[in-house]
LUMDO-310716 format. One record per residue (C-alpha): residue number from 0; residue in three letters; chain; x, y, z. Coordinates in steps of 0.5 Angstrom, whole numbers, plus 500, padded with zeros to 3 digits. Layout:
! residues N
{pt NUM, 'ALA', 'A', {X, Y, Z}};
...
! end
This chain:
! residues 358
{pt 0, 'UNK', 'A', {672, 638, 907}};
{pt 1, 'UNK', 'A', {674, 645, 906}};
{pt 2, 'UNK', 'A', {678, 646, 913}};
{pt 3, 'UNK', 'A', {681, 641, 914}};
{pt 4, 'UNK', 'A', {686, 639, 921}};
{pt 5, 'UNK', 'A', {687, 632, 920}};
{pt 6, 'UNK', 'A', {693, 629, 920}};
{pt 7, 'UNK', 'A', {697, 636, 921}};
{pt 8, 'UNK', 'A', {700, 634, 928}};
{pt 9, 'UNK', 'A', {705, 637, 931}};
{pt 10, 'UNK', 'A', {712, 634, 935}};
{pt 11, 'UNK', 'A', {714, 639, 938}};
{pt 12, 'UNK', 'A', {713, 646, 942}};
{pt 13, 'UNK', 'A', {716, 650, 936}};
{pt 14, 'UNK', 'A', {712, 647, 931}};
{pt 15, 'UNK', 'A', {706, 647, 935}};
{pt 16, 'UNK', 'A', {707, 655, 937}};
{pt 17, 'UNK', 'A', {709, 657, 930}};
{pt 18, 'UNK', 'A', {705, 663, 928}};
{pt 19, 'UNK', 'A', {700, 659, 924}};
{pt 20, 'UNK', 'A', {700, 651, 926}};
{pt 21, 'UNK', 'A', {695, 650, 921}};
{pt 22, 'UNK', 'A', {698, 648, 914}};
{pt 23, 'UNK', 'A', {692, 651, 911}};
{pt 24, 'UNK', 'A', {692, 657, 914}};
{pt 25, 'UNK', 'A', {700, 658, 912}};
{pt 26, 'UNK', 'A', {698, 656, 905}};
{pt 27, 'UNK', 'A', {693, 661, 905}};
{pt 28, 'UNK', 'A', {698, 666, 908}};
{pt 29, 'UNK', 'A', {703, 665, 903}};
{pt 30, 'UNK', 'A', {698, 664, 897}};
{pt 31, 'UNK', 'A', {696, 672, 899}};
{pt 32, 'UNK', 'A', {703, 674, 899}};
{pt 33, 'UNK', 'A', {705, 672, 892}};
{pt 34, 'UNK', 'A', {700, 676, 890}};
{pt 35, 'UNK', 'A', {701, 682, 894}};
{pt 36, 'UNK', 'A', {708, 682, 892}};
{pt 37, 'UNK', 'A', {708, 678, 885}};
{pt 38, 'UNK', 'A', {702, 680, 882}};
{pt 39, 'UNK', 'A', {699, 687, 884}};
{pt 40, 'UNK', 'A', {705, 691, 882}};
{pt 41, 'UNK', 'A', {704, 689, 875}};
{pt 42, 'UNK', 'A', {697, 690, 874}};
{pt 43, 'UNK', 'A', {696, 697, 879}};
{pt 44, 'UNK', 'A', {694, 703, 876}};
{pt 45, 'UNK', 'A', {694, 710, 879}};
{pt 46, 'UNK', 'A', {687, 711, 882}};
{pt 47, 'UNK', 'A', {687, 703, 885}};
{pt 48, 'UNK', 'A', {694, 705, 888}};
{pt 49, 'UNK', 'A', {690, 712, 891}};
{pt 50, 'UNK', 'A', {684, 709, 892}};
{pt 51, 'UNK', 'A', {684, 703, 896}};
{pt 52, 'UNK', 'A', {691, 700, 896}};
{pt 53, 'UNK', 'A', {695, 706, 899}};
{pt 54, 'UNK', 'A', {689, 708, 903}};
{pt 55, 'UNK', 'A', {688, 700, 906}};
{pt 56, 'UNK', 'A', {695, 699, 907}};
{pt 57, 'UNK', 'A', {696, 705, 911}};
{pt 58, 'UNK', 'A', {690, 705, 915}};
{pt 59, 'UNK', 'A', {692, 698, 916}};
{pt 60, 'UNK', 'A', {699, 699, 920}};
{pt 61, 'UNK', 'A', {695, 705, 924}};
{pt 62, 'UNK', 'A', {689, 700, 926}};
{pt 63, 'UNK', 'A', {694, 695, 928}};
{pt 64, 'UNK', 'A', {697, 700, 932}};
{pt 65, 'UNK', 'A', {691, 701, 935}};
{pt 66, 'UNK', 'A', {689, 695, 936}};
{pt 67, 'UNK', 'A', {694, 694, 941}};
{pt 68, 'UNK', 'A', {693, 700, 945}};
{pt 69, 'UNK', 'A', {685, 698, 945}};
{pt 70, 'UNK', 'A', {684, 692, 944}};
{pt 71, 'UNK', 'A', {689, 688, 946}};
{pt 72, 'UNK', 'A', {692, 692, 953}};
{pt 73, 'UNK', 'A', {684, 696, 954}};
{pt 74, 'UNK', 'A', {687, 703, 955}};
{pt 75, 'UNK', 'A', {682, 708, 950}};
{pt 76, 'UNK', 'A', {685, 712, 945}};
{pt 77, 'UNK', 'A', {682, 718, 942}};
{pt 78, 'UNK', 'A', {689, 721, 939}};
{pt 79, 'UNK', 'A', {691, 717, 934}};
{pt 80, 'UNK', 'A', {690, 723, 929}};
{pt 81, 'UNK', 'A', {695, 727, 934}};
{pt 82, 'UNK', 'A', {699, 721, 934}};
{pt 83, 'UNK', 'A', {699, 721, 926}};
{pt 84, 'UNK', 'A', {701, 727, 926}};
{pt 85, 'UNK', 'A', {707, 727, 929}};
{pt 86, 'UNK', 'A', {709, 721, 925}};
{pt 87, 'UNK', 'A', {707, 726, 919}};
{pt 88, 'UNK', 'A', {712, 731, 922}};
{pt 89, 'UNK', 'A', {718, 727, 924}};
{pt 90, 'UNK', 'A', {719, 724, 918}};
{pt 91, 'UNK', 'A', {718, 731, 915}};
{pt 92, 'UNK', 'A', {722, 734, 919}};
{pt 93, 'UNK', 'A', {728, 728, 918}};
{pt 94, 'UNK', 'A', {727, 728, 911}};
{pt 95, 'UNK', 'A', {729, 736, 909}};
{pt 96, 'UNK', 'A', {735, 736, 915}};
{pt 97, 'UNK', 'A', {738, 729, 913}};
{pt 98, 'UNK', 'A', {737, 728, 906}};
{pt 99, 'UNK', 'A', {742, 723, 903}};
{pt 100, 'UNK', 'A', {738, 718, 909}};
{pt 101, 'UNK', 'A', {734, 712, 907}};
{pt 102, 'UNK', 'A', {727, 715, 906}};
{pt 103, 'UNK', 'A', {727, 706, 911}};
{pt 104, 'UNK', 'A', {730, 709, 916}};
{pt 105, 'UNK', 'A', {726, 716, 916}};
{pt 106, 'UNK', 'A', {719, 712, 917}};
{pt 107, 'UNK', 'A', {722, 707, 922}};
{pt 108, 'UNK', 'A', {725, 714, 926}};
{pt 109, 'UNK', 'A', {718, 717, 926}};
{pt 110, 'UNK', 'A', {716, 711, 929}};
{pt 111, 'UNK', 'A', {720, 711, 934}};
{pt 112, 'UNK', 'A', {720, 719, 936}};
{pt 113, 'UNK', 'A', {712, 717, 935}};
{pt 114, 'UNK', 'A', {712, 712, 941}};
{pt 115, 'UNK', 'A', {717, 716, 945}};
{pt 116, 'UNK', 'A', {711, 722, 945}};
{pt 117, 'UNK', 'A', {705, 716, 946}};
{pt 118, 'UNK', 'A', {710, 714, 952}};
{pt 119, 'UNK', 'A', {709, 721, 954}};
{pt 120, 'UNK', 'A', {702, 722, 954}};
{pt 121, 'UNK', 'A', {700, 716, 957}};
{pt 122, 'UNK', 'A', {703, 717, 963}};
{pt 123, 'UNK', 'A', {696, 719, 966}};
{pt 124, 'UNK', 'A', {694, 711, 965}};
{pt 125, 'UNK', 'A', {697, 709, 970}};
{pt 126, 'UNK', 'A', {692, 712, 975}};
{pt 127, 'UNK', 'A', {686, 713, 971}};
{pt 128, 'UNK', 'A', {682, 709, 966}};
{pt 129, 'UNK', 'A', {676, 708, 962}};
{pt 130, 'UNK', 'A', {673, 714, 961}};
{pt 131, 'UNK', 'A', {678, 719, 964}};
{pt 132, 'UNK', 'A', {684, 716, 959}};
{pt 133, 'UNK', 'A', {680, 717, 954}};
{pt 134, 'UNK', 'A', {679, 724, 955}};
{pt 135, 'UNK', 'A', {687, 726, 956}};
{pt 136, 'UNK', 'A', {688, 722, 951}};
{pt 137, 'UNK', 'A', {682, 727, 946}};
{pt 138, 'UNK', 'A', {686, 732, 950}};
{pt 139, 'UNK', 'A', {692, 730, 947}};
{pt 140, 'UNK', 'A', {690, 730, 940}};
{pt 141, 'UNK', 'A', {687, 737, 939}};
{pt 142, 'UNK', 'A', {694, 739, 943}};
{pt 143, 'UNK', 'A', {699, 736, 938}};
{pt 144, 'UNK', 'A', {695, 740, 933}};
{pt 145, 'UNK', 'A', {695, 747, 937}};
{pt 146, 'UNK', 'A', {702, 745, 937}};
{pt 147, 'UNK', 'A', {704, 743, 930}};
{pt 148, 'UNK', 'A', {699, 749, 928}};
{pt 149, 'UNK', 'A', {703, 754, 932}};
{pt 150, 'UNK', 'A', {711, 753, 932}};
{pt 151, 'UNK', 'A', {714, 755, 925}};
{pt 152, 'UNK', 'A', {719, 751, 926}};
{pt 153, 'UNK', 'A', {715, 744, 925}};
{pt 154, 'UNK', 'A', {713, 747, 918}};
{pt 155, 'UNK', 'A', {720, 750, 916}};
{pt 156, 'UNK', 'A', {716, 757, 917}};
{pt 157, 'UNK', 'A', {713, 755, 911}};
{pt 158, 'UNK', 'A', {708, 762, 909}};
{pt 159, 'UNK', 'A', {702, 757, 908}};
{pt 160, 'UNK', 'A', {703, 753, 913}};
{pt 161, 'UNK', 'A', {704, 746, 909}};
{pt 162, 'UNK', 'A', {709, 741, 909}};
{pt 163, 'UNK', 'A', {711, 738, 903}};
{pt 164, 'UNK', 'A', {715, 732, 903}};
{pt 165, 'UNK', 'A', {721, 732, 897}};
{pt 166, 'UNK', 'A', {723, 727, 892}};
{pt 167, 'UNK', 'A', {726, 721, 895}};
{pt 168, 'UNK', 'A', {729, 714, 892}};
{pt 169, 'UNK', 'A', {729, 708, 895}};
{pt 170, 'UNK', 'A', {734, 703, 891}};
{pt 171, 'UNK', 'A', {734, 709, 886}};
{pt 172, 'UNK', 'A', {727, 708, 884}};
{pt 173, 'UNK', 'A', {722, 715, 887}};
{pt 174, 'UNK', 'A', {718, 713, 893}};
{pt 175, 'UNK', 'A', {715, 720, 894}};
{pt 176, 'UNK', 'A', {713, 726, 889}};
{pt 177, 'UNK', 'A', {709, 726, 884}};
{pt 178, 'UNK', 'A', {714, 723, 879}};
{pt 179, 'UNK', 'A', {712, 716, 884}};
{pt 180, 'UNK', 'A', {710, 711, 880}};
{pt 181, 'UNK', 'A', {704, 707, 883}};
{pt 182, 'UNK', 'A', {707, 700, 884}};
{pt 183, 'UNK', 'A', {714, 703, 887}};
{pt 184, 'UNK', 'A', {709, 707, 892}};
{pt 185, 'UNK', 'A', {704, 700, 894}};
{pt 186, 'UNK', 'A', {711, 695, 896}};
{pt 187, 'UNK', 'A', {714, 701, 900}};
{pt 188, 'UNK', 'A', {707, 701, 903}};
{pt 189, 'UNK', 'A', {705, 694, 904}};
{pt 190, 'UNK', 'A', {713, 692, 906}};
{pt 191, 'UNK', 'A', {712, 696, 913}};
{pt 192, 'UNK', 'A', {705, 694, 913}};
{pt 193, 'UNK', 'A', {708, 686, 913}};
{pt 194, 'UNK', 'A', {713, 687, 917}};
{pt 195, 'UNK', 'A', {709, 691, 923}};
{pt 196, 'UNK', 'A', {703, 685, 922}};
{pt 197, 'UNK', 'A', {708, 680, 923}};
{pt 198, 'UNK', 'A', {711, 683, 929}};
{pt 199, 'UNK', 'A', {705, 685, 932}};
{pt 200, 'UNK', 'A', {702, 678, 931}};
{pt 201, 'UNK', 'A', {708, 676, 935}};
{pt 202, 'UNK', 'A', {708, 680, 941}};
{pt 203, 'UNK', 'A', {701, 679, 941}};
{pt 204, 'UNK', 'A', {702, 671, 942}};
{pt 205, 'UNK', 'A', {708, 672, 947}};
{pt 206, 'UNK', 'A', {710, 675, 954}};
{pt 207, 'UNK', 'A', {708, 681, 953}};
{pt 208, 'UNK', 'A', {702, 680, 949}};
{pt 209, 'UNK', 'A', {700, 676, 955}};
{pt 210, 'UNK', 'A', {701, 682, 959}};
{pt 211, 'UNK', 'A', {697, 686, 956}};
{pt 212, 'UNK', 'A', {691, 682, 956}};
{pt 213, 'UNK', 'A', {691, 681, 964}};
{pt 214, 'UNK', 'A', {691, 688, 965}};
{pt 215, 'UNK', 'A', {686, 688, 960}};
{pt 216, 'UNK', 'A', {682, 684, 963}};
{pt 217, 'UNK', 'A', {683, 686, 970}};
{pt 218, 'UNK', 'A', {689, 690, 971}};
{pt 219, 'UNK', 'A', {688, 689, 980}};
{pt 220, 'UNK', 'A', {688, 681, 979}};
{pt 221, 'UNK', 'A', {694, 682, 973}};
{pt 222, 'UNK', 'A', {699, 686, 979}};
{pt 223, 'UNK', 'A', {698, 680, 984}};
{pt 224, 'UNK', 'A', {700, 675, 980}};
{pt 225, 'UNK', 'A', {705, 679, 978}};
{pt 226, 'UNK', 'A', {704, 682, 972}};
{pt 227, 'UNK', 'A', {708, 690, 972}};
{pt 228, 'UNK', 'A', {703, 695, 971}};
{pt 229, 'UNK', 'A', {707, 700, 970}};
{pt 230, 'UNK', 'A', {711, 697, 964}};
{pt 231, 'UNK', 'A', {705, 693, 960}};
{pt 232, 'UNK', 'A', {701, 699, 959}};
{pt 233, 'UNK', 'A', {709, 702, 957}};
{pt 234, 'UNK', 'A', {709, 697, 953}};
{pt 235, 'UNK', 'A', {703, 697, 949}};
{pt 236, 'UNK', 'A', {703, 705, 948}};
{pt 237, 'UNK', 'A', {710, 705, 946}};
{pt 238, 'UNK', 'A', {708, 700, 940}};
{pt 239, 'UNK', 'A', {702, 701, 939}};
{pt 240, 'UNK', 'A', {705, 709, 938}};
{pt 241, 'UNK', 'A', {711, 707, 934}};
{pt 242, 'UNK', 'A', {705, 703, 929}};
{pt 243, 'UNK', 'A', {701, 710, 928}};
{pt 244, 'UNK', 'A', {708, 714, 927}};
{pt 245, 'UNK', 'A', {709, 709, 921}};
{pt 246, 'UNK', 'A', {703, 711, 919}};
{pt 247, 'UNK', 'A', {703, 718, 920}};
{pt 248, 'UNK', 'A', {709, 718, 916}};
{pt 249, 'UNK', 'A', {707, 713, 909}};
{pt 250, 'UNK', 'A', {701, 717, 909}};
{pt 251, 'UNK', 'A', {704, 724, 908}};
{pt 252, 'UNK', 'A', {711, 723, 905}};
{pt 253, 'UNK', 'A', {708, 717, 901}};
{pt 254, 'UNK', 'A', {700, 718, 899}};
{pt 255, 'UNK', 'A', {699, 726, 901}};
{pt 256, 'UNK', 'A', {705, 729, 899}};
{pt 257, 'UNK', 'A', {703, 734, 902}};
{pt 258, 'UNK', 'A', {698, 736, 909}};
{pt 259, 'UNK', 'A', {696, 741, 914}};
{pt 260, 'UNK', 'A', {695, 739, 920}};
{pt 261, 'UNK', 'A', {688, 741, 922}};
{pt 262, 'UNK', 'A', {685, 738, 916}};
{pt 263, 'UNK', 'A', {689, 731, 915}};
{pt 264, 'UNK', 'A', {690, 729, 922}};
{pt 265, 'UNK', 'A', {684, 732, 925}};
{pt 266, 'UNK', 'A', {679, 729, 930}};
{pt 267, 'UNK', 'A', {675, 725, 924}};
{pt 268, 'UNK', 'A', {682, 722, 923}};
{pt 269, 'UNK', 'A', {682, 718, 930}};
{pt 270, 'UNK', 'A', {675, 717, 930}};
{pt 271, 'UNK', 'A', {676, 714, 924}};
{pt 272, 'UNK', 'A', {681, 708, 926}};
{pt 273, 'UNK', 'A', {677, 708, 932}};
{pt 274, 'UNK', 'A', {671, 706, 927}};
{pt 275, 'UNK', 'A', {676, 701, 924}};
{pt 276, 'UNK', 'A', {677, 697, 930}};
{pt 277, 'UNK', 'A', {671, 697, 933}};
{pt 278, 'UNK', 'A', {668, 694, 926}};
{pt 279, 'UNK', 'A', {673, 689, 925}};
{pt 280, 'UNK', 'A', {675, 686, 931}};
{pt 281, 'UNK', 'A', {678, 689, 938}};
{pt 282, 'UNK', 'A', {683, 684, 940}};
{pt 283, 'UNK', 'A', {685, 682, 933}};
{pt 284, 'UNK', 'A', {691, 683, 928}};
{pt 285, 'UNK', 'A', {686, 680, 922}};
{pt 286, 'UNK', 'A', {680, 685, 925}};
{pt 287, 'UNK', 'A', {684, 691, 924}};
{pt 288, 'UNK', 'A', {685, 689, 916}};
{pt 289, 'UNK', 'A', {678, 687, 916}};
{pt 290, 'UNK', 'A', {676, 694, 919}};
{pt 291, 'UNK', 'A', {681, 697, 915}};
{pt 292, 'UNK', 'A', {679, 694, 909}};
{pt 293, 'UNK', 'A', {672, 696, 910}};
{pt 294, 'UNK', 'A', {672, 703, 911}};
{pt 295, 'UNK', 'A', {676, 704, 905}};
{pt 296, 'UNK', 'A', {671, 701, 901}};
{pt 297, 'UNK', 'A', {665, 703, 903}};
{pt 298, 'UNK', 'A', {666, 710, 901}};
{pt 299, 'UNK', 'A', {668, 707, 894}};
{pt 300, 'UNK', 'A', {662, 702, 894}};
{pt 301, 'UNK', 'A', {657, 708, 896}};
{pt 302, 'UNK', 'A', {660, 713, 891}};
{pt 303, 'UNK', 'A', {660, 708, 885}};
{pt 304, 'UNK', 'A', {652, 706, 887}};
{pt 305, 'UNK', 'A', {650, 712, 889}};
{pt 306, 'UNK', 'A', {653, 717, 884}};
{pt 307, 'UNK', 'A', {655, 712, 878}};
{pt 308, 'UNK', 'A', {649, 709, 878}};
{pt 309, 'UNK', 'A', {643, 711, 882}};
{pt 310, 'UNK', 'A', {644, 719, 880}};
{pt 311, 'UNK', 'A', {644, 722, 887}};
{pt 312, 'UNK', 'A', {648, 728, 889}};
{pt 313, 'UNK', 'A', {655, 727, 892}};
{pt 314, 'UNK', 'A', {654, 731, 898}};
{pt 315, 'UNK', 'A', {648, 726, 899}};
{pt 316, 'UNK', 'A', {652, 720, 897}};
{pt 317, 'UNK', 'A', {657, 723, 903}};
{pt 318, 'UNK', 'A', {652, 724, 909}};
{pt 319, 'UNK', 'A', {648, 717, 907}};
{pt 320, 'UNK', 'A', {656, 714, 908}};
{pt 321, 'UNK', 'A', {657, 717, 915}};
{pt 322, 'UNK', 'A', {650, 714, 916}};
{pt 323, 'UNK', 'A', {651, 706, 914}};
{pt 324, 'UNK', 'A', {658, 707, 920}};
{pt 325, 'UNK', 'A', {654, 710, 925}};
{pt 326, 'UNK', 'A', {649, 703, 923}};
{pt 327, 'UNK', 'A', {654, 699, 922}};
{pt 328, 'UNK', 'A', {658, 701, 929}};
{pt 329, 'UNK', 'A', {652, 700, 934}};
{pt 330, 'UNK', 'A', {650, 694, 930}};
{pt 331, 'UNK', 'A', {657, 691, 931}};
{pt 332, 'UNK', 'A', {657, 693, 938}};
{pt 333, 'UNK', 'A', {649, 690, 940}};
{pt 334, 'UNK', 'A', {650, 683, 935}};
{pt 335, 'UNK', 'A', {657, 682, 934}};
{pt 336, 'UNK', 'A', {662, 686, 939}};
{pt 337, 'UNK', 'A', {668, 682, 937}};
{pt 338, 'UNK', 'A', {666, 684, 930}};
{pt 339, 'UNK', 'A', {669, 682, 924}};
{pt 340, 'UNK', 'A', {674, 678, 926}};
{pt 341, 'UNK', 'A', {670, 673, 930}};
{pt 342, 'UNK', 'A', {665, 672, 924}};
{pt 343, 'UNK', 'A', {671, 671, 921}};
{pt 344, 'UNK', 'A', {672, 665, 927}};
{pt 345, 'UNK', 'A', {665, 662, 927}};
{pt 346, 'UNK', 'A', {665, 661, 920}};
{pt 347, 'UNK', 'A', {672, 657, 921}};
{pt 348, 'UNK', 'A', {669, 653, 925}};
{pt 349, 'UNK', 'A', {663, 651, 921}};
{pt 350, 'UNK', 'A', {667, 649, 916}};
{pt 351, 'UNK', 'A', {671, 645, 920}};
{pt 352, 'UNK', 'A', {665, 641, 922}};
{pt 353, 'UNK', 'A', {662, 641, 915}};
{pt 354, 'UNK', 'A', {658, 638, 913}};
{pt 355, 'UNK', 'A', {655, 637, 921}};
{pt 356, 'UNK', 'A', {656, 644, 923}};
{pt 357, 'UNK', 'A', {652, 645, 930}};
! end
C-alpha cells in the first residue's frame, strides 16, 4: 500500500538498469530535488546555511568519498583530514594565482590534484592491507599537515599562517566572502554534491564499481577471475580522493573563509567522516547522507536541549556530544553494522509486504 512495485515492469535492459527502477523511488528522488533547488534557497537564513545546510552538503561529498575507499573497495582510510586539506589548499592556491578562472573549475581542479596525491599515498595498498593501511594512510595525515604548516609557499608566506579565500563570483553572483549570500553558497554547494552523488551512484553500480567490491570482499579470488588489483584499488583511491578534494575546497573557499591547517584538518576531522560512514552505512551512497546528516545535527540537537532548555554548561553539552558517538558507533558495530542505511532497506521491505510484513 505505501511501496508499492506492481505493475512497474520493465521492457528492456536500459529500463531495467536505470539508476532508480522503481517509479516510486524516482518520484521520490525528483520530489527531494524540487525542494532542494526550488524551495530551500527562498527560505534559507544565515545560521540554517552555516549550521546545517553547508556543513551537511560538504561533509556529504567527503563521506561519499570515503565510502568508495571503505566501503565499497575495503582499503581503511585514516587521512581524509590530510586529504581535505589539500583540496583546501589547491583551491587556494589556484584561486590567488588565476584569478579570472571560474571558481567551477578551481573545485573541480582541486579534486582532481587531490586524487593525484591520494593515488600517491596509496600505493602501499598494493601490498598491505587492514590494519597496516591504516596506519600509513594515519602517517599520511599528519604528514600533509607538517608539510602545509612548514612550506611557506602553501600559504603565500602569510605571517600568521592562514589562508583566506578571496572574493570570487560565479554567474556574477559572490560565491565566496563575507559579502556570499547564504542561498548562492547552499546551490554552489548542493550542485557538487548532486553532481559527485550522481556520478558515485553510478560507478558503484557499474564495472568499476563491481571491481571494487570483489577486491573487497576477497581481493585473491578477484585476481583469479580476472579483476586488476592494481587498477581497482587505483581506481577507488583516485575517486574516493577527487570527492574529498571537493570537499576540502567548498569547506575552506565557501563555508570557513578562512582555516589554518592544524585546526580545520586535523585528526578529529577524518575520524569524524570515518564516524559518518560507519554510522550511516559502509557500502552505501545513501548511508553517507544519512551518516552525514546525523553527526551534523547531533551537535545542533544536544546544544538546544542541553544548553537551551536543560541549562547545562556548554562544555558539559560538548563532552556529553563526544560520549552519544562513541555509543552510538559501538551500537551500530555490535546491532546493525551496515548502519543506517540497511534500516533504511529493512524498513522497505516491510512496507513493501505491509500489512503482512514478516
Amino acid at each position: 500500500m505505501f511501496y508499492r512495485e506492481a505493475g512497474d515492469f520493465k521492457t528492456s535492459y536500459v529500463a531495467d538498469g536505470q539508476t532508480f527502477p522503481i517509479r516510486f523511488d524516482r518520484m521520490r528522488y525528483y520530489a527531494v530535488l524540487a525542494v532542494a533547488f526550488g524551495v530551500i534557497p527562498f527560505f534559507i537564513t544565515d545560521y540554517w546555511a552555516n549550521a546545517i545546510l553547508l556543513p551537511f552538503l560538504i561533509y556529504g561529498i567527503a563521506a561519499i568519498g570515503l565510502n568508495i575507499l571503505v566501503g565499497y573497495c575495503g582499503q581503511v582510510s585514516l587521512g581524509t583530514g590530510g586529504f581535505m586539506a589539500v583540496g583546501a589548499y589547491g583551491c587556494y592556491k589556484l584561486m590567488t594565482a588565476f584569478p579570472e578562472v571560474s571558481m567551477i573549475v578551481h573545485v573541480l581542479l582541486s579534486g582532481g590534484i587531490t586524487a593525484a596525491v591520494c593515488v600517491l599515498f596509496g600505493l602501499p595498498s598494493l601490498r598491505i592491507k587492514g590494519f597496516y593501511l591504516a596506519v600509513a594512510t594515519l602517517a599520511a595525515q599528519f604528514f600533509l599537515v607538517w608539510l602545509f604548516n612548514r612550506v611557506p609557499w602553501f600559504y603565500n608566506y602569510s605571517a600568521s599562517g592562514q589562508i583566506s579565500a578571496p572574493e570570487r563570483h560565479v554567474m556574477g553572483v559572490v560565491i565566496t566572502g563575507p559579502n556570499a549570500p547564504a542561498w548562492a553558497t547552499y546551490l554552489f554547494c548542493l550542485l557538487f554534491l548532486t553532481g559527485c552523488a550522481l556520478v558515485a551512484r553510478n560507478l558503484t553500480r557499474g564495472t568499476v564499481g563491481r571491481s571494487w567490491m570483489a577486491i573487497r570482499d576477497m581481493d585473491i579470488a578477484a585476481e583469479i577471475i580476472g579483476v586488476n588489483p592494481m587498477k581497482a584499488k587505483m581506481t577507488a583511491f583516485a575517486v574516493s580522493g577527487f570527492f574529498i578534494g571537493i570537499a576540502g575546497a567548498l569547506f575552506f573557499s565557501v563555508y570557513l573563509g578562512a582555516v589554518e591547517v592544524g585546526e580545520a584538518f586535523g585528526i578529529q576531522k577524518s575520524f569524524l567522516v570515518l564516524f559518518m560512514v560507519i554510522i550511516g552505512g559502509l557500502g552505501s551512497i545513501f548511508g553517507s547522507f544519512a551518516g552525514a546528516a546525523f553527526l551534523v545535527l547531533l551537535p545542533v540537537i544536544l546544544k538546544v536541549v542541553g544548553v537551551d532548555v536543560l541549562g547545562w554548561p556548554t562544555d558539559i553539552v560538548a563532552h556529553f556530544q563526544l560520549v552519544v558517538v562513541g555509543a552510538l558507533i559501538v551500537f551500530f558495530l555490535i546491532v546493525e553494522p551496515h548502519g543506517l542505511a540497511q534500516m533504511w532497506r529493512v524498513t522497505k521491505e516491510k512496507l513493501r509486504l505491509w500489512p503482512f510484513p514478516h
